[in-house]
NUGU-895364 format. One record per residue: x negated, y negated, z negated of N, C-alpha, C, O in turn; residue number from 1. Coordinates in pm, whole numbers, plus 50000, padded with zeros to 5 digits. Layout:
! NUGU-895364
X,Y,Z,X,Y,Z,X,Y,Z,X,Y,Z,NUM
...
***
This chain:
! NUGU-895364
44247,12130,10577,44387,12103,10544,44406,11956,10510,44498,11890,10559,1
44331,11913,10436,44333,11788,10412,44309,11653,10505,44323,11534,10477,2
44266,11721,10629,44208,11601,10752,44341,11616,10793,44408,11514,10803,3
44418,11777,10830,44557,11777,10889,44697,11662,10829,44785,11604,10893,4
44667,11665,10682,44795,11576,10606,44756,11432,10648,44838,11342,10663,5
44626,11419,10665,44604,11291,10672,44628,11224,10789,44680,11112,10785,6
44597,11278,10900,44602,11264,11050,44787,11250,11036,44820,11161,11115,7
44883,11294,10982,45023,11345,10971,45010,11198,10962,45043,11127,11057,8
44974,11159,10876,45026,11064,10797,44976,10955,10853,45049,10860,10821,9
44887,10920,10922,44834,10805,10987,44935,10807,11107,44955,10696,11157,10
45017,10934,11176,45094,10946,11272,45212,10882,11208,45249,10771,11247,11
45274,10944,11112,45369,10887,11081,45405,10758,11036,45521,10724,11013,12
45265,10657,11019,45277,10525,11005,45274,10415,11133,45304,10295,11142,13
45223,10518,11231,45202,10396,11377,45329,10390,11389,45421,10452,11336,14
45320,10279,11491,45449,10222,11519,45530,10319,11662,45465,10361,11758,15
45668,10335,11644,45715,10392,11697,45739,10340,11871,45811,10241,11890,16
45672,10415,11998,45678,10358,12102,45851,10328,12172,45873,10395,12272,17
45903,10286,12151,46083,10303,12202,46048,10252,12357,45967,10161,12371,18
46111,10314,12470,46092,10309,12577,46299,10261,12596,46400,10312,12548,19
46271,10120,12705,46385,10089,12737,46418,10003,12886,46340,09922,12936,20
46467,10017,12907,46508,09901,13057,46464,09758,13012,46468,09747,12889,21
46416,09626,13092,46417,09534,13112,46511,09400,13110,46495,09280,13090,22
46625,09493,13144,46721,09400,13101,46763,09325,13003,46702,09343,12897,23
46853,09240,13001,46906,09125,12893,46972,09228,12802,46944,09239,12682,24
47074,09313,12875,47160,09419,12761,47067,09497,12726,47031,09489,12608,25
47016,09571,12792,46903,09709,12739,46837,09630,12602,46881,09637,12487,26
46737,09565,12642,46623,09512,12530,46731,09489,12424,46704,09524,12309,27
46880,09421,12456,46891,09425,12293,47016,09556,12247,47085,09561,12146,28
47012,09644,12354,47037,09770,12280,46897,09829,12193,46909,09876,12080,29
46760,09818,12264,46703,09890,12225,46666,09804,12104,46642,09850,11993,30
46664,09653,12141,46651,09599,11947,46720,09650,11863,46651,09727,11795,31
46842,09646,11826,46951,09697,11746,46929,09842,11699,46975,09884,11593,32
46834,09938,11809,46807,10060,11734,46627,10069,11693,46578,10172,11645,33
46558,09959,11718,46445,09945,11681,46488,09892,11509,46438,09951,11414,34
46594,09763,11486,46573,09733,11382,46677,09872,11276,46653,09899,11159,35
46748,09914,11334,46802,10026,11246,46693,10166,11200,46704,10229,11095,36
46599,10188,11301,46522,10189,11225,46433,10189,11133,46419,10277,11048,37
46378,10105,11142,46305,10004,11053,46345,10021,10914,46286,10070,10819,38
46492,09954,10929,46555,09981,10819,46593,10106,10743,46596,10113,10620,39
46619,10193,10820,46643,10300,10733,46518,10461,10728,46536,10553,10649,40
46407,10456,10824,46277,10510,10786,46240,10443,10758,46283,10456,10644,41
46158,10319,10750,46077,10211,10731,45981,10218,10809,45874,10169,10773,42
45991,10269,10912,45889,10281,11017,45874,10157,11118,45981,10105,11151,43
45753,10104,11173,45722,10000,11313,45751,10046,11391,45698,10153,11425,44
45845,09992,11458,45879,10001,11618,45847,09911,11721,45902,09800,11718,45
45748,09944,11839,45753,09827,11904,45850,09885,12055,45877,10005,12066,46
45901,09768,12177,45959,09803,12307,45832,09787,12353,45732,09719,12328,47
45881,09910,12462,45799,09900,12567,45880,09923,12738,45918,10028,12788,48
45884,09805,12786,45987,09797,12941,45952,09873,13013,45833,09899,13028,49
46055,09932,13082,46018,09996,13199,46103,09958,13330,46215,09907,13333,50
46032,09990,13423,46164,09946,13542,46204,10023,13629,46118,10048,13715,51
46300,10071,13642,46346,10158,13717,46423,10150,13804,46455,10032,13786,52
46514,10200,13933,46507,10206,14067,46656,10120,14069,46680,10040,14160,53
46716,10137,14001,46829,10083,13977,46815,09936,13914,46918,09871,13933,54
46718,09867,13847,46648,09755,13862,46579,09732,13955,46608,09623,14004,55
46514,09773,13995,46461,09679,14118,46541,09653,14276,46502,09593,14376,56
46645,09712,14251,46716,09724,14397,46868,09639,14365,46914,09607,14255,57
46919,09620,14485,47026,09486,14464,47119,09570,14560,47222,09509,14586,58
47108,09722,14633,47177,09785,14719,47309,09851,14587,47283,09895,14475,59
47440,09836,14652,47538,09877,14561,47500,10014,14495,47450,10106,14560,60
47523,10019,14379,47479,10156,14273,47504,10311,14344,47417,10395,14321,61
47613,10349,14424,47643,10467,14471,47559,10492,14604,47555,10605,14654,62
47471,10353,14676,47363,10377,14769,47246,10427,14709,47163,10494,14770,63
47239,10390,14570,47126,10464,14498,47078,10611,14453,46977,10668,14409,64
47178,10632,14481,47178,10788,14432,47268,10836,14312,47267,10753,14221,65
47340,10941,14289,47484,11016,14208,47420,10967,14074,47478,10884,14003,66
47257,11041,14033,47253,11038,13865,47118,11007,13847,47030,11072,13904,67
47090,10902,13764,46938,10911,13694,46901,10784,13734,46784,10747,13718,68
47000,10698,13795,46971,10567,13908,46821,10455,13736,46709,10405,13733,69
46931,10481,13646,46854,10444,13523,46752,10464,13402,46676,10398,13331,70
46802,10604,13424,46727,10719,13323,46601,10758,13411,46501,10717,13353,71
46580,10802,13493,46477,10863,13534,46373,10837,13516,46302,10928,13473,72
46329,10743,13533,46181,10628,13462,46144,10608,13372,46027,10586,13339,73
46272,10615,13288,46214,10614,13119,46178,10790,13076,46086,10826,13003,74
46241,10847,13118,46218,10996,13084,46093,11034,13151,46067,11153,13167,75
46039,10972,13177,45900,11055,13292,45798,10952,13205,45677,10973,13206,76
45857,10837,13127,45780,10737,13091,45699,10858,12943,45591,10900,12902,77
45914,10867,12905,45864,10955,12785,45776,11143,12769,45740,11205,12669,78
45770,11173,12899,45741,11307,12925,45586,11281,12905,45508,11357,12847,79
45559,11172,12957,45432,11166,12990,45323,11078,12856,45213,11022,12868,80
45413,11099,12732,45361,11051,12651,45339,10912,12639,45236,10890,12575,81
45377,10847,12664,45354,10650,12719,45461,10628,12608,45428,10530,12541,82
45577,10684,12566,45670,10592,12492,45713,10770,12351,45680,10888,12348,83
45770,10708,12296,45809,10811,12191,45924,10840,12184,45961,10954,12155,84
46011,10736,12212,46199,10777,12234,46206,10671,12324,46131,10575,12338,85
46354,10718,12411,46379,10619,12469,46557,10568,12473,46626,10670,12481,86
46623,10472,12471,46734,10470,12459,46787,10443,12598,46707,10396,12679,87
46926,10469,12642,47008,10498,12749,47128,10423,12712,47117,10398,12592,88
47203,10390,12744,47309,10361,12790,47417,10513,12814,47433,10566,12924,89
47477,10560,12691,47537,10688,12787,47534,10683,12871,47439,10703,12946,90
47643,10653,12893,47703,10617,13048,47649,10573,13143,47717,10509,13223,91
47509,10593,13167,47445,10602,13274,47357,10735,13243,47270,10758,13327,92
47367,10806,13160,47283,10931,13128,47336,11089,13206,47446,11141,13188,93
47267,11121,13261,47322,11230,13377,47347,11364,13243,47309,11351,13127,94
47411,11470,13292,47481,11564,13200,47418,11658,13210,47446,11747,13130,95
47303,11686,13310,47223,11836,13333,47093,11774,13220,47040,11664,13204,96
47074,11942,13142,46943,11860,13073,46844,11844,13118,46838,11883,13234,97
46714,11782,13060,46603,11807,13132,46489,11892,13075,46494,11891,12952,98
46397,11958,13120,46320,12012,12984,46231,11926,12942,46201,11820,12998,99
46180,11976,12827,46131,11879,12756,46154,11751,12673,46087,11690,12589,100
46326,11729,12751,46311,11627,12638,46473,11660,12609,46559,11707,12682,101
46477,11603,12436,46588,11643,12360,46664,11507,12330,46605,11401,12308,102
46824,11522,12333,46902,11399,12285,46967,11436,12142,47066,11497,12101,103
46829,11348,12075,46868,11331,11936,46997,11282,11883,47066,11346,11804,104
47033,11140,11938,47131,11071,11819,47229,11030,11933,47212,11011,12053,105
47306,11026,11876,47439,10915,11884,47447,10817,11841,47544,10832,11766,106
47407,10690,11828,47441,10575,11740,47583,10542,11766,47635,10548,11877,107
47664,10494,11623,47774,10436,11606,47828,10356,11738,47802,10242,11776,108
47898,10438,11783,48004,10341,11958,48039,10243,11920,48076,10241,11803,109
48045,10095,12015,48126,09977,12012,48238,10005,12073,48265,10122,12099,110
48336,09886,12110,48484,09893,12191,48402,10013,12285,48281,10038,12290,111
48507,10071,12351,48460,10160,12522,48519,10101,12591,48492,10117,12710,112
48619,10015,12561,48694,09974,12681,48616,09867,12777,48505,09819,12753,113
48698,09840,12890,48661,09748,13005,48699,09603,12919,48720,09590,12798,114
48701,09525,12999,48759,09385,12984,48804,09301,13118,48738,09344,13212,115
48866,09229,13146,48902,09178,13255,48865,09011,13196,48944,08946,13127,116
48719,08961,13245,48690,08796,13242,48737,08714,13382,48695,08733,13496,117
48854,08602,13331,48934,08549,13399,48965,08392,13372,49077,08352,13337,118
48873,08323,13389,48951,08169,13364,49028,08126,13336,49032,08044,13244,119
49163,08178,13433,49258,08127,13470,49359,08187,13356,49456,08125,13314,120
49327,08292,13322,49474,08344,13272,49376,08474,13145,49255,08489,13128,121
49497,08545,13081,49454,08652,12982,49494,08806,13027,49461,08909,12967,122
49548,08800,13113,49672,08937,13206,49620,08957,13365,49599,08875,13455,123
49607,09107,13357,49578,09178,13477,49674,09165,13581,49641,09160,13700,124
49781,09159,13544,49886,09150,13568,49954,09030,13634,50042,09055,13716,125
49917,08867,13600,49904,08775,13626,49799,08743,13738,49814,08633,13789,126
49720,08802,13774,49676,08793,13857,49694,08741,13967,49760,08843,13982,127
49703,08682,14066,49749,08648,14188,49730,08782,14320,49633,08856,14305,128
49786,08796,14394,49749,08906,14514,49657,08860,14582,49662,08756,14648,129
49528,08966,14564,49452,08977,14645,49294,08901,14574,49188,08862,14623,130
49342,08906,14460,49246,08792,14377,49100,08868,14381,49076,08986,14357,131
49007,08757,14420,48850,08844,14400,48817,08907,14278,48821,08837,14177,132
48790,09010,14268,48726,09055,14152,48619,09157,14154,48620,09271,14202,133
48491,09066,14065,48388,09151,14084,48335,09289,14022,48350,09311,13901,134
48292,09352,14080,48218,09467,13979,48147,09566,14121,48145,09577,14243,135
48100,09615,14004,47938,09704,14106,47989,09828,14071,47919,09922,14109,136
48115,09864,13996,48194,10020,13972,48273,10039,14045,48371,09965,14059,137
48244,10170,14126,48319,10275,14197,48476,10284,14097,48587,10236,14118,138
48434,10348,14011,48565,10379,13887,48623,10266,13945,48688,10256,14049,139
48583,10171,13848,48654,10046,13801,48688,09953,13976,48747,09848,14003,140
48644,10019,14028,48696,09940,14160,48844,10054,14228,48908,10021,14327,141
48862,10140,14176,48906,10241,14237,49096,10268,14125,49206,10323,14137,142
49022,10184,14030,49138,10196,13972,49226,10070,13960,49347,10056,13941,143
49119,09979,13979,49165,09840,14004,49237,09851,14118,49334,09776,14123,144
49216,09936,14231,49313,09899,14337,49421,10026,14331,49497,10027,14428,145
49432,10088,14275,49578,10174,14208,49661,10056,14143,49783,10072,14134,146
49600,09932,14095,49709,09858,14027,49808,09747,14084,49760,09644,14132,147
49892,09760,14080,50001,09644,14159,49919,09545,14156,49998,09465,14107,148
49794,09466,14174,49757,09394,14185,49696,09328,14295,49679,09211,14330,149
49666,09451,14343,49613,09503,14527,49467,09356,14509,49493,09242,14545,150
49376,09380,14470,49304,09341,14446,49199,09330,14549,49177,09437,14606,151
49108,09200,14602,48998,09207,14709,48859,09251,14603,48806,09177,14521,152
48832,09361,14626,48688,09434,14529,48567,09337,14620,48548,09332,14742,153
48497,09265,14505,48373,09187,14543,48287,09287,14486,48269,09310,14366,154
48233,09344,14588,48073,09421,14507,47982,09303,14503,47940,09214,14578,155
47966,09356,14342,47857,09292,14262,47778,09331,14166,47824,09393,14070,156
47624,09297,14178,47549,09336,14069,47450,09249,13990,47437,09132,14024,157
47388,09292,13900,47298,09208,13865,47338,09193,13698,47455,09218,13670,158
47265,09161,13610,47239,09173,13469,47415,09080,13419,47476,09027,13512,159
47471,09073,13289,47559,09006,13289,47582,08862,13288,47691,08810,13312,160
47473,08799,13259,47446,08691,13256,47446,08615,13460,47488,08505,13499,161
47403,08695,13519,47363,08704,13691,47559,08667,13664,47609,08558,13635,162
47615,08771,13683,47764,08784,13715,47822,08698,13649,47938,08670,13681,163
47764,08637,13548,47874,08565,13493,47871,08456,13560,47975,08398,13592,164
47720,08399,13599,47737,08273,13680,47779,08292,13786,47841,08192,13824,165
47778,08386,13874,47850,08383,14000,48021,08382,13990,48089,08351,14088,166
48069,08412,13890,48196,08386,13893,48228,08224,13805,48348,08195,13796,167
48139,08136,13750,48102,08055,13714,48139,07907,13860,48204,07803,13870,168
48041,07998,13946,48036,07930,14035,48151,07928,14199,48154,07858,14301,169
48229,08044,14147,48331,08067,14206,48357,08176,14358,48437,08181,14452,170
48235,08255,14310,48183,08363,14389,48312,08483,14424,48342,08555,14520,171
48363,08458,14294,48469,08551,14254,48551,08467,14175,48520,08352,14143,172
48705,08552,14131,48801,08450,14076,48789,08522,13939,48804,08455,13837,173
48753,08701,13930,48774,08728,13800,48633,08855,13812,48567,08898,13906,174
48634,08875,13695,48507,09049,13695,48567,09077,13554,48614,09019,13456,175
48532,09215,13609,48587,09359,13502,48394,09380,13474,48295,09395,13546,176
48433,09368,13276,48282,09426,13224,48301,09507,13114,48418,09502,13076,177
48239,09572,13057,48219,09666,12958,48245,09550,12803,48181,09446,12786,178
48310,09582,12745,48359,09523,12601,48225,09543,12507,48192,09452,12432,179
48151,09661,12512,48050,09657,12454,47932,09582,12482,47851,09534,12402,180
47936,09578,12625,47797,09506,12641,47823,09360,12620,47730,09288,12582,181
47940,09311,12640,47946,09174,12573,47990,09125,12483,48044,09015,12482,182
47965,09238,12342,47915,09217,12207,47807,09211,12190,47757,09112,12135,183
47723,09330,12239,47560,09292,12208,47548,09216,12279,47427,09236,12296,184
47566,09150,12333,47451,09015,12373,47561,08908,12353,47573,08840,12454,185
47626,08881,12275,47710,08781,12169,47768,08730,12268,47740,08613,12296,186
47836,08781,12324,47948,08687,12418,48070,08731,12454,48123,08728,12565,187
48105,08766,12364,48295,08820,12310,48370,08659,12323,48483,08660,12371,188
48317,08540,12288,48374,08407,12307,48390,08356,12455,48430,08242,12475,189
48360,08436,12551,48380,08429,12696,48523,08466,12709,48559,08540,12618,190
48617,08437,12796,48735,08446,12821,48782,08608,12874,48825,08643,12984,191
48759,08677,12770,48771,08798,12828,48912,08886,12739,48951,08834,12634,192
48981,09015,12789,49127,09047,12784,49062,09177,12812,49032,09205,12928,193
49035,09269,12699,49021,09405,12667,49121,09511,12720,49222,09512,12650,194
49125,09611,12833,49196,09641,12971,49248,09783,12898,49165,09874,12890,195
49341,09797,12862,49374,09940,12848,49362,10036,12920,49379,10036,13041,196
49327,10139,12845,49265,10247,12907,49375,10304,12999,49335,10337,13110,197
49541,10326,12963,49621,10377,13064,49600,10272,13194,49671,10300,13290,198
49521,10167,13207,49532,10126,13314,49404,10144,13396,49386,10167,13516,199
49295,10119,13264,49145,10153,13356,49098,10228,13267,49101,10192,13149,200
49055,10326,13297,48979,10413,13179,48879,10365,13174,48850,10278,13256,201
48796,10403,13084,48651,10341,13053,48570,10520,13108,48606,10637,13096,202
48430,10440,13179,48379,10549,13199,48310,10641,13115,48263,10565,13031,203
48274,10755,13085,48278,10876,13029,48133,10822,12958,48032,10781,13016,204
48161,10839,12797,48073,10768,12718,48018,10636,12724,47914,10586,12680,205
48141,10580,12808,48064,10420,12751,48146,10336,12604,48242,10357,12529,206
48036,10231,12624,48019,10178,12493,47903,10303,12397,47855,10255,12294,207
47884,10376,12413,47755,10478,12339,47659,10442,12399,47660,10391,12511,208
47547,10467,12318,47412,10449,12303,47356,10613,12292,47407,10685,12206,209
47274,10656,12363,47210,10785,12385,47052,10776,12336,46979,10727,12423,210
47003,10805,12243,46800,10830,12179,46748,10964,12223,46814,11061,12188,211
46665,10980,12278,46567,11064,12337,46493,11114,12310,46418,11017,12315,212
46395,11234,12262,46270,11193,12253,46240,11345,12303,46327,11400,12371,213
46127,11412,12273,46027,11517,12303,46047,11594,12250,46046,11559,12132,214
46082,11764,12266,46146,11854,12236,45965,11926,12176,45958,12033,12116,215
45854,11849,12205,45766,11913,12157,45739,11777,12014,45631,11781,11953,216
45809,11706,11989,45808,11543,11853,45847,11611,11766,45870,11541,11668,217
45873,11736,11744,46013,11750,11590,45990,11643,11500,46090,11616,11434,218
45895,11578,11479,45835,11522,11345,45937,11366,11384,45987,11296,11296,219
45947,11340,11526,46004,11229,11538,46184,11256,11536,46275,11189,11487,220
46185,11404,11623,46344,11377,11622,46420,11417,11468,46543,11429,11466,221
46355,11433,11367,46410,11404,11229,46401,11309,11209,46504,11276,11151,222
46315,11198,11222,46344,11080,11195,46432,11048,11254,46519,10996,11184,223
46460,11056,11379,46575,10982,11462,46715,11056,11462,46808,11040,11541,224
46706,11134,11363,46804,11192,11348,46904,11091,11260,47027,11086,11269,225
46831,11025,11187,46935,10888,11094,46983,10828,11175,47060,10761,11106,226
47002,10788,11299,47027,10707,11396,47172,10731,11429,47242,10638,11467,227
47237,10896,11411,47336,10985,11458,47445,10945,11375,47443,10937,11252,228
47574,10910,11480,47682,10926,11425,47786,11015,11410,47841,11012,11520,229
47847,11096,11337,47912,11246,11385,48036,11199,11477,48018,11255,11586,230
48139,11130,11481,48224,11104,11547,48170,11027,11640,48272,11002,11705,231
48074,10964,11700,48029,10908,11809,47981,11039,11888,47973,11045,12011,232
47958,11113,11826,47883,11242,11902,47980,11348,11948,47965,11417,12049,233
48084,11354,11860,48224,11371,11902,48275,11397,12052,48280,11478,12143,234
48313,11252,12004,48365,11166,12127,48301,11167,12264,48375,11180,12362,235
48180,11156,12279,48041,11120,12389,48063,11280,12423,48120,11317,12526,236
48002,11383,12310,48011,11531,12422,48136,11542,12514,48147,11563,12635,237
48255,11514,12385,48395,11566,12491,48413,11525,12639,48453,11575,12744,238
48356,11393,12588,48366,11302,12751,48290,11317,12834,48310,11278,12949,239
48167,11389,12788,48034,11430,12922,48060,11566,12949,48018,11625,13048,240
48142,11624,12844,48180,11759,12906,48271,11733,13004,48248,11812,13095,241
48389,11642,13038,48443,11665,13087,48375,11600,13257,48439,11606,13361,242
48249,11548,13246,48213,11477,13355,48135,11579,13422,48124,11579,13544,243
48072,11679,13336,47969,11750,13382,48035,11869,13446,47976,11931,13534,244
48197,11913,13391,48244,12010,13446,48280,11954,13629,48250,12025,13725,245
48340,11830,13640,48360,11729,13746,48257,11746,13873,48277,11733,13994,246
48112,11790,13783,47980,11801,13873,47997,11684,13934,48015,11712,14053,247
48003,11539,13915,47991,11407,13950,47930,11310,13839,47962,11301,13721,248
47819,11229,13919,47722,11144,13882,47852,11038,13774,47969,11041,13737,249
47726,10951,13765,47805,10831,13664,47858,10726,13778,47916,10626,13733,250
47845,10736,13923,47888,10648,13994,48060,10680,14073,48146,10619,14136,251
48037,10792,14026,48209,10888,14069,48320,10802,14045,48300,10710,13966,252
48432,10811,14095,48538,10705,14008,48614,10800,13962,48708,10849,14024,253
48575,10835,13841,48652,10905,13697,48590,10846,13598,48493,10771,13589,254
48708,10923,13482,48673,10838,13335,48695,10900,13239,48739,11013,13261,255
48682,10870,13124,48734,10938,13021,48714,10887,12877,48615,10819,12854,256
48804,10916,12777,48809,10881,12658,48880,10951,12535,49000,10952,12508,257
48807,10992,12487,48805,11087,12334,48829,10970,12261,48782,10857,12271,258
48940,11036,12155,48981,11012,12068,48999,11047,11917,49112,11095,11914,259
48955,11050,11802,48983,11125,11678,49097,11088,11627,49116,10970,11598,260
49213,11208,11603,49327,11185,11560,49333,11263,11395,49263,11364,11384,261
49400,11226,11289,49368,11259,11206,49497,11352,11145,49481,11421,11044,262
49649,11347,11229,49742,11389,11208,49794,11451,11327,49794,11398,11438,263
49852,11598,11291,49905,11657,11169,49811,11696,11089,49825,11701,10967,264
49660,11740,11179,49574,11762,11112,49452,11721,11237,49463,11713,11359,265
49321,11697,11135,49190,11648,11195,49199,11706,11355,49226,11826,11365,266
49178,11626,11488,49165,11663,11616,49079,11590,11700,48974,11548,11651,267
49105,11565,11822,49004,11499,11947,49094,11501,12030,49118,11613,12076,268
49185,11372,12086,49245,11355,12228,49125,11315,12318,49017,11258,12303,269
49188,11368,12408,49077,11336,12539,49164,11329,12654,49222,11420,12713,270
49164,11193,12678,49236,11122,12834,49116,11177,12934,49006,11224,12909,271
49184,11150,13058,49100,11182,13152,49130,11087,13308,49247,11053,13322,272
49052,11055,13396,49147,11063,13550,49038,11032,13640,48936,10964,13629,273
49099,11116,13752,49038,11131,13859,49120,11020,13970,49241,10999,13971,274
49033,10968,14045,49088,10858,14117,49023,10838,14236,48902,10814,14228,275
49092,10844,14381,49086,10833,14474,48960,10660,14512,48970,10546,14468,276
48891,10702,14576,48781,10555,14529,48858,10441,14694,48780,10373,14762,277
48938,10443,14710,49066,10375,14768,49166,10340,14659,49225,10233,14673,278
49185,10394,14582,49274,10376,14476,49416,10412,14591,49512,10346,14551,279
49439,10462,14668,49560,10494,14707,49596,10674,14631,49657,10764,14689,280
49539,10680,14498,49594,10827,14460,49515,10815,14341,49406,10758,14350,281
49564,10870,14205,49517,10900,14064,49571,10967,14017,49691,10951,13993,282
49482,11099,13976,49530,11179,13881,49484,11163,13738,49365,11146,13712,283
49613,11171,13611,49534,11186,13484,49602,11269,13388,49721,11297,13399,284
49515,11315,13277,49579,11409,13187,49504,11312,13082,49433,11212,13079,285
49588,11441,12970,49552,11441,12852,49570,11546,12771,49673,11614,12778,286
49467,11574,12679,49471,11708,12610,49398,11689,12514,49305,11610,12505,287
49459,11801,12395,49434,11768,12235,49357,11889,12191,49412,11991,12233,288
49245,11914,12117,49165,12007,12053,49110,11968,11944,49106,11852,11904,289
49059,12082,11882,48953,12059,11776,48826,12014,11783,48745,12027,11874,290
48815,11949,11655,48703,11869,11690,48533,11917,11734,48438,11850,11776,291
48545,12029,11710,48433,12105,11734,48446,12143,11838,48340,12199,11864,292
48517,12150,11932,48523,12233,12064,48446,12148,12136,48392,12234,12205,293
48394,12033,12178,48314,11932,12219,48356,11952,12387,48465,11920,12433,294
48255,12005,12457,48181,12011,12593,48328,12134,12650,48386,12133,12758,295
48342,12199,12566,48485,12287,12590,48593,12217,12606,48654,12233,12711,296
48643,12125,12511,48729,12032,12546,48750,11970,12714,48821,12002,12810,297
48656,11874,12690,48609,11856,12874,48619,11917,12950,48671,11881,13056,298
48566,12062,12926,48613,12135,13051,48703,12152,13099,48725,12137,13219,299
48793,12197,12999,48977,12213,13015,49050,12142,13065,49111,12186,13163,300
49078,12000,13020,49080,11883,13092,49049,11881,13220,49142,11861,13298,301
48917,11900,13274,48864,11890,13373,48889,11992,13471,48904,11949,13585,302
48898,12125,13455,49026,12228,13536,49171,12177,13536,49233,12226,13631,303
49246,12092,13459,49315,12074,13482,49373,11993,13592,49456,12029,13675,304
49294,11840,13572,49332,11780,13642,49261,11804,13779,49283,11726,13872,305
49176,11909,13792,49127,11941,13953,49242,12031,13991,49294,12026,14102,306
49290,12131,13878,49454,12184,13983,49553,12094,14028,49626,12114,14125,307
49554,11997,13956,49673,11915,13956,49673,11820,14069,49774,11751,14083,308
49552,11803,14172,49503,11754,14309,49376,11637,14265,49353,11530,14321,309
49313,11692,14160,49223,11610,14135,49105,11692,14235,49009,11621,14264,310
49104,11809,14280,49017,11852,14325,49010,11775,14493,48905,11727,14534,311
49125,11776,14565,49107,11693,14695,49030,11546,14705,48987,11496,14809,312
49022,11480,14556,49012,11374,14574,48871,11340,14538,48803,11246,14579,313
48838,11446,14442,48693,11456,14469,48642,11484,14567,48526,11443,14573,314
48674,11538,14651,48643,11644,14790,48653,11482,14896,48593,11455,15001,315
48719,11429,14845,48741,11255,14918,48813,11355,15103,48756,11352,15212,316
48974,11444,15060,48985,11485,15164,49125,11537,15122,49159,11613,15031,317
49221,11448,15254,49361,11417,15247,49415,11341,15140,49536,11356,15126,318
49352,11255,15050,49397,11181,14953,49532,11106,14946,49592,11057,14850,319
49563,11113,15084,49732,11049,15128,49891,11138,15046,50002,11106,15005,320
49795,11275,15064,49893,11416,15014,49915,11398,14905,50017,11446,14856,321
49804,11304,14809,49829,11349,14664,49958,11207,14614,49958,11093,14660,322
50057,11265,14508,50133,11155,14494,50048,11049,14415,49959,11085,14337,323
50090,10876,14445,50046,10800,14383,49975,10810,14239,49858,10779,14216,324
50074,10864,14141,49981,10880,14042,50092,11024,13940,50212,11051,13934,325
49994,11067,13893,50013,11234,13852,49975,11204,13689,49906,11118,13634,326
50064,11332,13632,50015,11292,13486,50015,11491,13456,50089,11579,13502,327
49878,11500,13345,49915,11654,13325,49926,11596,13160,49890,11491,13104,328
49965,11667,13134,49969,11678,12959,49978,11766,12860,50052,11848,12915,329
49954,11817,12733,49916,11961,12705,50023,12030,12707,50019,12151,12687,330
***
C-alpha cells in the first residue's frame, strides 16, 4: 500500500505532458493553459508540438477533409500515451466523440466574433466593390459574399502573422480574422473592426478553447477540471449541438452563437445560419432556452432552420429557390 501512495505521488508531481499544434496561436493558447495551471494545481507543465495535416499542407482547408483537419494528431498523440492533455481550438474540434478520450474543460471564451483588418478604413461597408479579401473560411467567405459588398474572396492560409504580411504587402486589400486569436498573440493594436454577428456569424465555438485528456487519467481530468468555465461550456455545447445536428465539419459555411440572457429570467439565445457557400442564399434563426438544455438547444435550431430551406443549401442543390435571406425566430 505504501509503494502504491508513493508511486501516486511521484505521478502527481511530474510534469504535465500538454500536447498542442506548432503554431504561433496554438503554442500560446496552450501557454495560457499551461500557466493557468501551474497556477492553480501547482503542477509542471511542459508543450509538446505536434504537427498535423492541416499544418503541413498549404491546399485550401475544405480540400483537406470535413473534420479532424487539426485534432487528429494530437488525439492519437494523446491515445497513445506521448502527451497527457491536449488543447484544441473548439472550433476546429469535430462533434462525434472519440473513445478513449474525454473533454474535460472549457476555459473562459475570448471575443467570438470575426474582425474585418483593413488599412484603409474601419467599415465593412465602406469597402470598395469587389475589394480583395482574404480568408481560408468557407463560412466567412460565404457570408462575406451575401453582403452588399460583392466581395473578390482571396483564399488564404497560413499562421496570422503569414496573412498579415501578405496583406502588408498588398496581396489583398483587407482579411477577416478571429477577434480572439488576435488577443492572444497581442495584436488587438492592428487595425482591426470587430464584425457583427447579424452580419458574419462567428463559427460554432469559436473564440473557446477545448482540454482533453484520457478517459482511462481520472487522476488528471480532476485536475483539469479547474480549467472549466460553466458559461463557456454553456455556450460551446449549444453551439456544437447545433453543428453536430447539421452533420457538417468545421469547414461547412454555418455558424453559430449562444448567448446568456439573464432576463426575464436566467436563459441561452442561440443565433444560428446556414449559408449558401456562393453566398447567393442565407438562412438564419434564433431561439431561446434554458440553460441546461445544451446540445438540445442546437438541435432545435438546427431542425429549424433546415425546414426553413436550410436543408437545400446544405444539400448545395437549387440554392437559387431559396430567398436571399430568411429569418426563423421563436
Amino acid at each position: 500500500m505504501t509503494g502504491s501512495v508513493a508511486r501516486a505521488t511521484v505521478s502527481e508531481r511530474r510534469a504535465l505532458r500538454l500536447g498542442t499544434r506548432g503554431s504561433p496561436l496554438a503554442l500560446a493558447q496552450a501557454g495560457r493553459i499551461a500557466r493557468q495551471l501551474r497556477e492553480r494545481i501547482g503542477r509542471p507543465v511542459v508543450l509538446v508540438t505536434v504537427r498535423t495535416p492541416g499544418d503541413q499542407s498549404a491546399a485550401p482547408i475544405e480540400q483537406l477533409g470535413t473534420t479532424g483537419v487539426f485534432t487528429t494528431a494530437l488525439r492519437e498523440e494523446l491515445l497513445r500515451g506521448d502527451v497527457d492533455l491536449v488543447v484544441h481550438s473548439c472550433k476546429d474540434l469535430p462533434t462525434a466523440p472519440v473513445p478513449g478520450v474525454r473533454l474535460v474543460a472549457f476555459p473562459a471564451r475570448e471575443d467570438p466574433r470575426d474582425a474585418l483588418i483593413w488599412p484603409g478604413g474601419t467599415s465593412l461597408d465602406a469597402l470598395p466593390c469587389g475589394a480583395r479579401i482574404g480568408t481560408g473560411s468557407p463560412r466567412r467567405a460565404a457570408q462575406l459574399r451575401a453582403t452588399g459588398v460583392r466581395p473578390r474572396i482571396v483564399p488564404i492560409r497560413g499562421n496570422v502573422d503569414t496573412r498579415l504580411r501578405k496583406l502588408a504587402e498588398g496581396e489583398v486589400d483587407a482579411l477577416v480574422l478571429a477577434m480572439a486569436g488576435l488577443s492572444r498573440l497581442g495584436l488587438l493594436d492592428v487595425v482591426a473592426t470587430p464584425l457583427d454577428p447579424a452580419v458574419l456569424m462567428p463559427a460554432p465555438a469559436q473564440g473557446a478553447l477545448a482540454v482533453e485528456c484520457r478517459t482511462d487519467d481520472p487522476a488528471t481530468a480532476v485536475q483539469l477540471a479547474a480549467l472549466d468555465h460553466a458559461p463557456t461550456r454553456t455556450m460551446a455545447t449549444a453551439e456544437r449541438g447545433f453543428l453536430a445536428a447539421l452533420d457538417a465539419g468545421c469547414t461547412a459555411p454555418v455558424g453559430a452563437l449562444a448567448e446568456l440572457v439573464a432576463e426575464p429570467e436566467p436563459a441561452v439565445r442561440l443565433s444560428g445560419v446556414i449559408a449558401a457557400a456562393d453566398g447567393s442564399a442565407v438562412v438564419r434563426g434564433q431561439i431561446t432556452g434554458e440553460a441546461g438544455e445544451g446540445a438540445a438547444l442546437g438541435r432545435r435550431l438546427a431542425h429549424m432552420l433546415l425546414q426553413d430551406g436550410g436543408a437545400e443549401l446544405m444539400d448545395r442543390t437549387a440554392p437559387a429557390a431559396i430567398d436571399p435571406v430568411r429569418s426563423v425566430r421563436d
